[in-house]
C-alpha positions in Angstrom: 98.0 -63.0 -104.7 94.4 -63.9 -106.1 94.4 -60.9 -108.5 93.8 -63.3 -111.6 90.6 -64.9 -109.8 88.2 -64.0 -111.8 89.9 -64.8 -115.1 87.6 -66.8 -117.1 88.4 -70.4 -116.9 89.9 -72.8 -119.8 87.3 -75.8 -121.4 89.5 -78.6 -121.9 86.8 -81.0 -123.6 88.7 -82.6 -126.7 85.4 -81.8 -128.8 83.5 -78.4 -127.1 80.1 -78.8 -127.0 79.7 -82.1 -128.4 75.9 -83.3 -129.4 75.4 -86.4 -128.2 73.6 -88.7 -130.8 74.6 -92.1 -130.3 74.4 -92.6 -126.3 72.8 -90.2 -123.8 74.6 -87.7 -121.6 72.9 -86.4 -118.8 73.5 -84.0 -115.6 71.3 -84.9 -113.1 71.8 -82.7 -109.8 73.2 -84.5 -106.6 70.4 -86.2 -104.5 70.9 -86.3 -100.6 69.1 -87.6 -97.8 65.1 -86.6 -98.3 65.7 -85.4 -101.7 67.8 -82.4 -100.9 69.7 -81.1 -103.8 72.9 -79.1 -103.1 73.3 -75.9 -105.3 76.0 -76.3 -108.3 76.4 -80.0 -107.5 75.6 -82.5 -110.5 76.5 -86.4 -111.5 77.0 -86.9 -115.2 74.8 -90.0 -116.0 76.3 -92.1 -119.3 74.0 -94.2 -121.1 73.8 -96.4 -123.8 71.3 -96.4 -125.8 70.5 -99.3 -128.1 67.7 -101.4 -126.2 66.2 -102.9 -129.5 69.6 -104.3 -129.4 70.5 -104.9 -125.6 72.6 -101.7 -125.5 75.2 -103.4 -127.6 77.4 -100.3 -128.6 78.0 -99.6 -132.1 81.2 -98.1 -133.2 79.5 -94.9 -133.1 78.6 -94.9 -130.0 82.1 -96.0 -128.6 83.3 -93.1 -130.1 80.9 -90.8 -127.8 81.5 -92.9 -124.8 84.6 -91.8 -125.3 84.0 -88.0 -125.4 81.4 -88.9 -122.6 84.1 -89.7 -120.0 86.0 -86.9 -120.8 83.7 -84.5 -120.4 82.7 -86.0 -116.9 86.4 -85.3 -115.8 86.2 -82.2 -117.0 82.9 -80.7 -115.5 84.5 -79.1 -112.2 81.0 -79.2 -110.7 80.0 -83.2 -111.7 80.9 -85.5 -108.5 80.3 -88.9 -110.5 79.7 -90.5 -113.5 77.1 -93.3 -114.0 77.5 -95.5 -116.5 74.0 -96.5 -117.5 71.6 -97.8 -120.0 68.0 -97.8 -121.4 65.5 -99.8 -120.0 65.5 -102.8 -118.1 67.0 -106.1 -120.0 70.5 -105.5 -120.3 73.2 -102.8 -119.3 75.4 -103.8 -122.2 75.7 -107.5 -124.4 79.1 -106.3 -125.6 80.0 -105.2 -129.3 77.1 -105.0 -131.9 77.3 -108.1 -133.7 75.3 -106.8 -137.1 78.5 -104.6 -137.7 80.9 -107.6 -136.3 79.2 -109.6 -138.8 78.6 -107.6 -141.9 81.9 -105.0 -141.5 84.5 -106.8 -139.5 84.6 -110.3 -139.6 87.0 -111.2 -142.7 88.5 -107.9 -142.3 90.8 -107.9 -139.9 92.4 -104.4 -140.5 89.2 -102.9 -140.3 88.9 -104.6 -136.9 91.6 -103.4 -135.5 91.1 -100.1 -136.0 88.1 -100.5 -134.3 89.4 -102.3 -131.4 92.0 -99.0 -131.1 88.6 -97.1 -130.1 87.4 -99.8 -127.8 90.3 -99.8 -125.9 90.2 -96.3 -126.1 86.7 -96.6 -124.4 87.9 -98.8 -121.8 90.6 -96.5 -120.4 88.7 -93.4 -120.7 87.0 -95.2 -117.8 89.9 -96.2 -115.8 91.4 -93.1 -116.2 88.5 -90.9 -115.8 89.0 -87.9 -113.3 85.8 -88.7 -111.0 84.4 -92.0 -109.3 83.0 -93.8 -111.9 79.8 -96.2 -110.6 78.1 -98.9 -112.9 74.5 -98.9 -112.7 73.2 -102.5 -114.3 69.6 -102.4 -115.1 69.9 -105.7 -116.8 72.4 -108.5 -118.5 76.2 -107.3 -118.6 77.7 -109.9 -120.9 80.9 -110.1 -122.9 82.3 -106.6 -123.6 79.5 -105.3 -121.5 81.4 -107.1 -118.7 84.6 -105.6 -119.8 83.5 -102.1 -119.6 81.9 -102.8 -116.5 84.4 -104.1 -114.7 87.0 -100.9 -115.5 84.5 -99.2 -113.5 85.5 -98.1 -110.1 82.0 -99.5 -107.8 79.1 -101.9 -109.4 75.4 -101.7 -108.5 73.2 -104.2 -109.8 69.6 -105.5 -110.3 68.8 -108.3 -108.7 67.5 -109.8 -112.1 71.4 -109.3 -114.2 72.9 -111.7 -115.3 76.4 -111.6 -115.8 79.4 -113.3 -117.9 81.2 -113.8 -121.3 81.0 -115.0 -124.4 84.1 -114.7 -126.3 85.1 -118.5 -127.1 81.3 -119.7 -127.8 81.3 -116.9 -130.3 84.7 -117.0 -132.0 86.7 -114.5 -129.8 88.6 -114.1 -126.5 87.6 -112.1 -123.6 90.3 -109.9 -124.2 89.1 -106.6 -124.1 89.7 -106.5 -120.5 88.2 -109.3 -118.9 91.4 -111.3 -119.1 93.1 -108.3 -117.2 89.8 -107.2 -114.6 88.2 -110.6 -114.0 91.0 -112.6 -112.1 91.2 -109.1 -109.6 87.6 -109.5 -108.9 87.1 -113.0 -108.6 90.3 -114.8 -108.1 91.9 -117.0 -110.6 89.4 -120.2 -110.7 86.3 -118.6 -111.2 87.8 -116.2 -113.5 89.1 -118.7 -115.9 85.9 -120.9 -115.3 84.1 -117.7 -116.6 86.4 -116.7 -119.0 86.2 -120.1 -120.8 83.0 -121.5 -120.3 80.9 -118.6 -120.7 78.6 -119.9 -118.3 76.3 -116.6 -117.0 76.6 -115.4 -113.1 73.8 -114.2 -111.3 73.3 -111.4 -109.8 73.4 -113.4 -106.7 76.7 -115.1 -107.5 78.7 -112.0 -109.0 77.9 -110.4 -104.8 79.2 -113.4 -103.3 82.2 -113.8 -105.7 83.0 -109.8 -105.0 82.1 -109.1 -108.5 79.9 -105.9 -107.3 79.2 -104.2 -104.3 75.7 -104.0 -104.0 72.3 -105.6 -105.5 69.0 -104.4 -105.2 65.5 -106.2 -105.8 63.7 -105.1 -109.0 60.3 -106.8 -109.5 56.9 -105.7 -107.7 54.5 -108.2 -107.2 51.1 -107.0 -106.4 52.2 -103.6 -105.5 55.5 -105.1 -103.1 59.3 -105.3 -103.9 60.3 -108.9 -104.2 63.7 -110.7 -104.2 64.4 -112.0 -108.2 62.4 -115.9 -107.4 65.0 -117.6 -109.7 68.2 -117.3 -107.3 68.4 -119.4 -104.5 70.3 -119.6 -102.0 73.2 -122.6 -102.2 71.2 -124.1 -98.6 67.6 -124.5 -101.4 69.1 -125.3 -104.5 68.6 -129.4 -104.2 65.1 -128.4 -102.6 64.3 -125.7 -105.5 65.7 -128.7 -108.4 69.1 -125.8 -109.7 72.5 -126.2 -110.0 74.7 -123.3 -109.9 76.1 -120.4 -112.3 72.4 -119.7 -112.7 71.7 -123.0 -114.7 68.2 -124.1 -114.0 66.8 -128.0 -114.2 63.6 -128.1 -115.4 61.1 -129.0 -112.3 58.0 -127.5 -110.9 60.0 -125.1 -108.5 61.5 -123.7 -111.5 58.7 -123.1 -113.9 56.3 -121.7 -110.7 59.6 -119.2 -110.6 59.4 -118.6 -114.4 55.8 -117.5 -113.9 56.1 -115.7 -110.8 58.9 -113.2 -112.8 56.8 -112.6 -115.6 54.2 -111.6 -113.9 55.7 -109.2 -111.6 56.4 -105.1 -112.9 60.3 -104.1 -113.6 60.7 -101.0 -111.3 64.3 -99.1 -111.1 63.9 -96.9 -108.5 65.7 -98.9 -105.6 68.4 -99.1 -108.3 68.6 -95.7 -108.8 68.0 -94.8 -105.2 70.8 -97.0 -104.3 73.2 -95.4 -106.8 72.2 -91.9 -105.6 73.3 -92.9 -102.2 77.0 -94.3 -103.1 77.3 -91.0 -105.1 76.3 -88.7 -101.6 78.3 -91.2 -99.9 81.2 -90.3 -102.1 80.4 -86.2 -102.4 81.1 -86.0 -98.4 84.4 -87.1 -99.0 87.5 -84.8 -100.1 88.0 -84.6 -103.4 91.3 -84.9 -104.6 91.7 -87.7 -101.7 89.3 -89.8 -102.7 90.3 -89.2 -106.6 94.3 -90.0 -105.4 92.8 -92.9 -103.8 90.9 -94.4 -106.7 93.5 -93.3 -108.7 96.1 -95.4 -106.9 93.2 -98.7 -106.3 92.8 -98.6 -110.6 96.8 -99.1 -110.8 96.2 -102.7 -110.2 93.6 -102.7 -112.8 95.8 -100.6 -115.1 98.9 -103.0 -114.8 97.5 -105.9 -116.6 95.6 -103.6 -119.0 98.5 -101.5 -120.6 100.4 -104.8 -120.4 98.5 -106.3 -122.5 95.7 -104.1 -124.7 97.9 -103.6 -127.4 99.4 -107.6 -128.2 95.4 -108.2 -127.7 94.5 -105.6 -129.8 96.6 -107.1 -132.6 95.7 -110.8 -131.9 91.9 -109.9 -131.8 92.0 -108.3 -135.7 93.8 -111.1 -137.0 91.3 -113.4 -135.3 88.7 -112.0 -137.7 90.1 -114.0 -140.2 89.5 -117.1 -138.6 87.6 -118.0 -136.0 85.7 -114.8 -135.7 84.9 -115.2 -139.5 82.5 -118.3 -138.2 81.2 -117.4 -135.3 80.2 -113.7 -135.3 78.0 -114.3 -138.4 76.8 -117.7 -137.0 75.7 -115.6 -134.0 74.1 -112.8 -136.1 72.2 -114.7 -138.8 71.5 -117.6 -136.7 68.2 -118.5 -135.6 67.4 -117.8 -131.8 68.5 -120.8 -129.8 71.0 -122.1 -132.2 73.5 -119.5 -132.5 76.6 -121.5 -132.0 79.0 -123.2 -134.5 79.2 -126.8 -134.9 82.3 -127.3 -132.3 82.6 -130.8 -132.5 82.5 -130.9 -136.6 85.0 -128.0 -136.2 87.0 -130.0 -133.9 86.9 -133.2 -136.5 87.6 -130.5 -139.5 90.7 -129.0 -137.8 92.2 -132.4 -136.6 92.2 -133.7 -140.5 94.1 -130.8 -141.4 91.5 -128.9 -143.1 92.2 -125.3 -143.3 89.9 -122.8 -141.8 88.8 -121.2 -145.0 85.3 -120.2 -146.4 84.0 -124.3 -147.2 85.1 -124.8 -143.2 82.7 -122.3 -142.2 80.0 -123.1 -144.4 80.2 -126.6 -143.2 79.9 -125.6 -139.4 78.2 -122.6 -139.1 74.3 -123.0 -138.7 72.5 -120.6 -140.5 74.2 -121.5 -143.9 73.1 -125.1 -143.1 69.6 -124.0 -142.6 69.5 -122.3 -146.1 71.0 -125.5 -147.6 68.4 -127.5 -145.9 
């Protein structure tokens, strides 16, 4: 009956041995209770890994995210992935807006190619063979929400921000979040996000059922602190803040402001935290608890097959209009005023004028600080 046992077994990797250039790849052995590491047992860690850049992902590196995933379900031996980044500022700002700028914007068949391998990306994660956790060291904004959000469990820094940024920047959120977010966080704080691209804190995105668990970050003078710019709702008239992570000036806020920067960024309650869910999840049985995610992502996977490829086609042709103003406005605009002129586009628009090349000049700011 077992006479072809020890038959060697198939590699079903789409590229065999990949090199990883782009992102990092990593199999780091399963951590239990006191550090004890069971024999053969790993958890394949994804990162990006473009902090000069706040681990936006060039189309390179969606490419290996890609082959990253696969090879995670196809490691017999790997219990998890973790999907990761460098440092400690940001988990993932979303799509690298030097190449949106310079490649894609004004080229919207170009685009959509690309946005074939992002969606690609996005449901190599949902459909990924092992639990897939998100470990955010930092911001998760705009497509970095999207890819978050098809992971199966989120653990998060006290200090991340999270949100979108689609319609201040010329796009829609529709990479996912117009599928994922509504799931998370019902339907009036997703389209609150979704449209006013006002950012979430760490704090927030727990109590909205955004993520399952936050962990503090900072040490000051040797001790773990809570992040001192969330408040609870009970001390924000007290601490002078309104919500979504908007702070009024005040004394309250600027002793915060100096209290975080002098504090030390230290990850190891994230990671220890992440360690744990994935024991928690390796004394479980394996193919129940991947038929159980695997039936949980169906509601995830509904709205996103529904709808990836019309968005898909509606995003490319996009970079001939909107996009065209504000990816470039983004990327060549001067910190702090990155943002079109919406009420001169507004005005422009309601005359009739058509959004061509003089439109954009006329509203985009860093062609208005080389004129001036």
């Amino acid at each position: 009956m077992f006479e072809n046992r020890d038959m060697p077994l198939k590699n079903h990797e789409l590229v065999r041995n990949y090199e990883f250039k782009h992102i990092g790849y990593e199999r780091r052995p399963v951590l239990g209770p006191d550090g004890q590491e069971p024999e053969g047992l790993f958890n394949a860690w994804v990162i990006l890994d473009n902090p000069g850049q706040l681990n936006s992902y060039t189309t390179e590196a969606v490419k290996e995210v890609i082959l990253a995933f696969r090879r995670a379900s196809m490691e017999r031996d790997v219990v998890c992935a973790v999907f990761t980044a460098t440092g400690d500022r940001a988990f993932c700002t979303g799509g690298n807006t030097a190449e949106y700028a310079e490649v894609y914007a004004g080229r919207p068949l170009e685009y959509r190619q690309y946005m074939r391998l992002f969606n690609d990306m996005v449901t190599s994660i949902l459909e990924c063979d092992k639990p897939v956790v998100n470990r955010v060291n930092g911001m998760r904004i705009a497509g970095g929400q999207e890819i978050g959000m098809a992971c199966d469990f989120t653990i998060a820094a006290d200090t991340a921000l999270f949100g979108q940024a689609g319609p201040k920047h010329g796009s829609a959120p529709d990479g996912g979040s117009t599928d994922f977010l509504p799931l998370y966080v019902g339907f009036a704080r997703a389209m609150e996000s979704g449209t006013l691209c006002q950012m979430w804190s760490a704090h927030e995105a727990l109590r909205f059922g955004l993520v399952n668990d936050i962990v503090p970050v900072l040490r000051h003078d040797g001790a773990f602190i809570p992040n001192p710019l969330v408040v609870t709702d009970r001390y924000l008239d007290e601490m002078g803040c309104i919500v979504h992570g908007r702070f009024k000036t005040g004394d309250a806020w600027t002793a915060a402001r100096a209290l975080m920067k002098s504090c030390d960024v230290d990850l190891t309650r994230l990671d220890e935290r992440v360690e744990k869910l994935a024991w928690d999840l390796c004394l479980t049985m394996p193919d129940c608890t991947t038929k159980t995610i695997e039936s949980l992502r169906k509601h995830k996977l509904e709205h996103w097959h529904q709808n990836r490829e019309s968005n898909r086609a509606w995003l490319a042709l996009n970079m001939n209009a909107e996009a065209k103003a504000g990816f470039p406005a983004f990327h060549y605009g001067q910190k702090g005023h990155r943002e079109v002129d919406f009420i001169l586009l507004r005005q422009l628009l309601a005359q009739g004028h058509p959004m061509d090349d003089e439109l954009i000049r006329k509203i985009s700011p860093h062609t208005q600080e080389v004129a001036t």
